[in-house]
N, C-alpha and C positions, 0 to 999 in steps of 0.2 A: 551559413544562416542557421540559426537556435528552433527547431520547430517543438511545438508544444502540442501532444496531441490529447484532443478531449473529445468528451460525449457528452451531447446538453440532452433537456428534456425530463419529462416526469419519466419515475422509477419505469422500467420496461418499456421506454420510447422513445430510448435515448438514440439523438441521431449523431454521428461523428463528425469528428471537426478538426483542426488544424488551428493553430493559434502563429502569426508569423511576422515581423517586422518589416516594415514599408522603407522606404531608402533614411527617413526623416529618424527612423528608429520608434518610431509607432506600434505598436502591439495591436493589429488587425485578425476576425477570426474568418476562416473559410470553410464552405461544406466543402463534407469529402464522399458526399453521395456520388457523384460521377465516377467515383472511384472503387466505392465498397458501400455494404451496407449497414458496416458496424466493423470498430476494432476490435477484429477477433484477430485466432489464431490463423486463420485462412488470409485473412489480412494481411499480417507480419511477415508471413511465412512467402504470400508473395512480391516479396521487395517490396511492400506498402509506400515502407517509410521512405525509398528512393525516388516510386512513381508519384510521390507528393512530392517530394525535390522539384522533378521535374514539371511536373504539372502545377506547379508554382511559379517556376522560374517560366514557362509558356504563358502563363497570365488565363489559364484554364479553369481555374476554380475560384465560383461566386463568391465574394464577399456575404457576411451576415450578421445580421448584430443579434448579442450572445446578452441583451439586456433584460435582466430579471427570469432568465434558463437556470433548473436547476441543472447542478454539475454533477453526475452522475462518477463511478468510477469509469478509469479512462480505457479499460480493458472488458469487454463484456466478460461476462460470466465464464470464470478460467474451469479447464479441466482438472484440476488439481491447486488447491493453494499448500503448499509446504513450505514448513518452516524452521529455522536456525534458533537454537536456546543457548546462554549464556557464550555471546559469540563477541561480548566484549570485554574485555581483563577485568578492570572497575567495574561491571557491572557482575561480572563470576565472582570480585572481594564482596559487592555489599549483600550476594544472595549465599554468603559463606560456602562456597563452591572453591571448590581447585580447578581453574582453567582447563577445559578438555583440549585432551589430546587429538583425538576427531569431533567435526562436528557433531553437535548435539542435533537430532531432528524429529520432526513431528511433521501432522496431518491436521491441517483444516478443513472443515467442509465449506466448499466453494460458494454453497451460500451464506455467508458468513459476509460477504464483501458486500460493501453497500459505499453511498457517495460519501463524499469526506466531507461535507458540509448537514449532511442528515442527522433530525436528530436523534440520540442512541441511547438506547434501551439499556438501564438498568435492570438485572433479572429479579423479579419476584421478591425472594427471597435473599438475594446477596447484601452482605456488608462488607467483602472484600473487592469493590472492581477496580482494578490497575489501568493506568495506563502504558504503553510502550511505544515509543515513539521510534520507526525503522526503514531504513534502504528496502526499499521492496525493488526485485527481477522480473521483468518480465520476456521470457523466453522465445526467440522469435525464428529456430529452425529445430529439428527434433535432435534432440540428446541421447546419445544411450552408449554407453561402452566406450565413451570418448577416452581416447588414448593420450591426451596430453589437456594442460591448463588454456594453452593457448587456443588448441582448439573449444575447450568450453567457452572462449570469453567470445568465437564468432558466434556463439550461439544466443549469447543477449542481445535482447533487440532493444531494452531499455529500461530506464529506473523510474520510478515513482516512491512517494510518501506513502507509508503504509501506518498505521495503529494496531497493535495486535494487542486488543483489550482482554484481560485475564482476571478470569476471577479465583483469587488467591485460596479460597478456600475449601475450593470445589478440585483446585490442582495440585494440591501439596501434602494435606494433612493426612493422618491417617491409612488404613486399610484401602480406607474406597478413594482416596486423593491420587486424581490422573491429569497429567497435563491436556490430555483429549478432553476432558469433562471442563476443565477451568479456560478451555481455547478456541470452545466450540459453540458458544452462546449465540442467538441470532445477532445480528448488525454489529458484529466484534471485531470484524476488518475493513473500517472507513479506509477508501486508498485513490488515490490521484492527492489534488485537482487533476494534473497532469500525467502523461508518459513521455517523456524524454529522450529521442532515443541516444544510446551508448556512447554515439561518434563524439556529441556533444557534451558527454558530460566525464569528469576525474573523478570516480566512483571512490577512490583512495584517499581523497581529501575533501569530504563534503562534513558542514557542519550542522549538526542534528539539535534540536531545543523542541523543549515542549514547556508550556504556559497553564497554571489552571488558574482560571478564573485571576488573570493578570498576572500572578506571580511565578516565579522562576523554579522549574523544578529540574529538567532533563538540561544538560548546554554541552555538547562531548562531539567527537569528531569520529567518521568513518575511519580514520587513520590508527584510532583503539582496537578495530576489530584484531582477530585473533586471526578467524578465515577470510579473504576477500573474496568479494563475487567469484571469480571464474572460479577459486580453488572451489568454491560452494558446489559448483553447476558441475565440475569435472566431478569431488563427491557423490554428487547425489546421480551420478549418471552412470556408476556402477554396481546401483540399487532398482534402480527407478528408472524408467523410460516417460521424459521431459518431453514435451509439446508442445507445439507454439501457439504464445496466449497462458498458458502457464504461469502463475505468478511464486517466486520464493521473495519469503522476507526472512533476512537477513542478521535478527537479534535485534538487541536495544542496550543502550548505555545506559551506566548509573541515573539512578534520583529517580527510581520509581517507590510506589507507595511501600512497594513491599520490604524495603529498606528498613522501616519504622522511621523515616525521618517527618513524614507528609502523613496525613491524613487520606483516608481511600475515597472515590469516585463520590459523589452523594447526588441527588437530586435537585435541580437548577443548577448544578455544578458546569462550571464553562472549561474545557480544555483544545488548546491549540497547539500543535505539530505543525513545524516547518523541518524542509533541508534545502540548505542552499542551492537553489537554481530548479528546482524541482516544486516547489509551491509550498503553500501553507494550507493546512485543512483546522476545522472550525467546527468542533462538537456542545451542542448542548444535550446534556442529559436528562431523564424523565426516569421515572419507578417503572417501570413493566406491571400488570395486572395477569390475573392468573388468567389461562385460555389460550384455550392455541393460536387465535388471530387476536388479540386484544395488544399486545405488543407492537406489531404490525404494522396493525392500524393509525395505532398511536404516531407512532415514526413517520408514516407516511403524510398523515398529515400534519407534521409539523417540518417538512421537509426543506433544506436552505437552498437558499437560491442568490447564488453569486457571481455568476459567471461574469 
């Protein structure tokens, strides 16, 4: 059985859930309050994803209906968001890159995630915002010093859709052009609807597309990457000490803006990210105004609701 794990609810009240098929092949959701009180890393880490196996198959957890909840991301607020650049061949030709030899990697700040249906904040001042459409990890025992691949891959606990919105001009040009400055903009990593966990999904053959505003821009396959997950996780785990609830994403395939083939981000601009089996997320975009809460604001209340 395929379980689908989510968090409904307005920003910061998100309660956890479980999304599961009834014998009919029904898609049914259930609280996972008897269980935990948020998917977190304390969550994953203690056979979560099992103790919902089972307290499923017991007929333990209440049904609920998940109508007109916003869907929050499915991982509460990770200790670390890291992530993978030019991690797919096509995507290292159209950014005239030579395929790296080790992963490429960077740092997000963890508030950066926000629900995959919210809508997102163009910054101020940008006329470069990208999109990326990515396999995001979510790490569900601790990592560090791992001595082989295999052991890194018992360490995902599962996948989700991630966006790693970049603004191109804030990360490339110039003196003062960082990929931390062009990665780190508030509401830059929309990610679920779902988390998925690993048993059930071929991380190796999943097919990635992203849509703006109808039309076809990203259509490529996990099968492109250069690194797979576990090689990522074994990577990054003799830099970095991983913890569960942890989220890495992964890279993005060809057919972003930054290509010159597309037009960049604009205002009432619509962009949608799928991966197969993993769900689809639904961005509408707004201008940001100057101010420290005026962005925020804005987002929050324009907040989607899909569940």
């Amino acid at each position: 059985m395929t379980l689908k794990f989510a968090r409904l609810g307005t920003a910061g009240n998100e309660q956890p859930a479980v999304i599961a098929q009834d014998a009919d092949g029904t898609e049914k959701y259930f609280s996972l309050t008897a269980l935990t009180n948020d998917i977190d890393g304390g969550f994953l880490a203690s056979d979560g994803i099992e103790r919902t196996r089972e307290a499923l198959n017991n007929g333990e957890l209440p049904e609920i209906s998940a109508a007109g909840l916003r869907v929050g991301a499915p991982v509460a607020r990770p200790g670390a968001v890291v992530a993978i650049g030019l991690n797919y061949t096509a995507h290292a030709a159209e950014s005239g890159a030579t395929p790296p030899e080790v992963p490429v990697v960077f740092l997000k700040p963890s508030n950066t995630i926000t629900g995959p249906f919210d809508a997102a904040p163009i910054p101020p001042s940008s006329e470069k915002y990208d999109w990326e459409v990515e396999l995001a990890i979510v790490i569900g025992r601790e990592a560090s010093y791992l001595s082989s691949v295999s052991e890194a891959e018992a360490c995902i606990a599962g996948y989700a859709v991630a966006n790693d919105l970049s603004e191109r001009e804030y990360q490339i040009p110039g003196a003062a052009g960082q990929w931390t400055k062009g990665k780190s903009l508030p509401g830059s990593t929309p990610l679920g609807p779902w988390l998925v966990p690993a048993a059930d999904v071929d991380a190796g053959s999943l097919r990635l597309q992203t849509l703006v505003n109808g039309e076809p821009r990203q259509d490529s396959n996990t099968s492109d990457m250069i690194f797979d997950p576990a090689t990522i996780v074994h990577h990054l785990s003799q830099y970095m000490l991983l913890e569960p609830g942890d989220v890495i994403i992964t890279g993005t395939p060809e057919g972003v803006a930054m290509s010159g083939r597309f037009p960049f981000i604009q205002p009432g601009d619509v962009v949608e990210l799928e991966i197969d089996g993993l769900g689809r997320q639904r961005q509408e975009y707004f201008r940001a105004q100057a101010g420290s809460a005026a962005g925020a604001a804005h987002a929050a209340s324009f907040a989607g609701t899909t569940a």
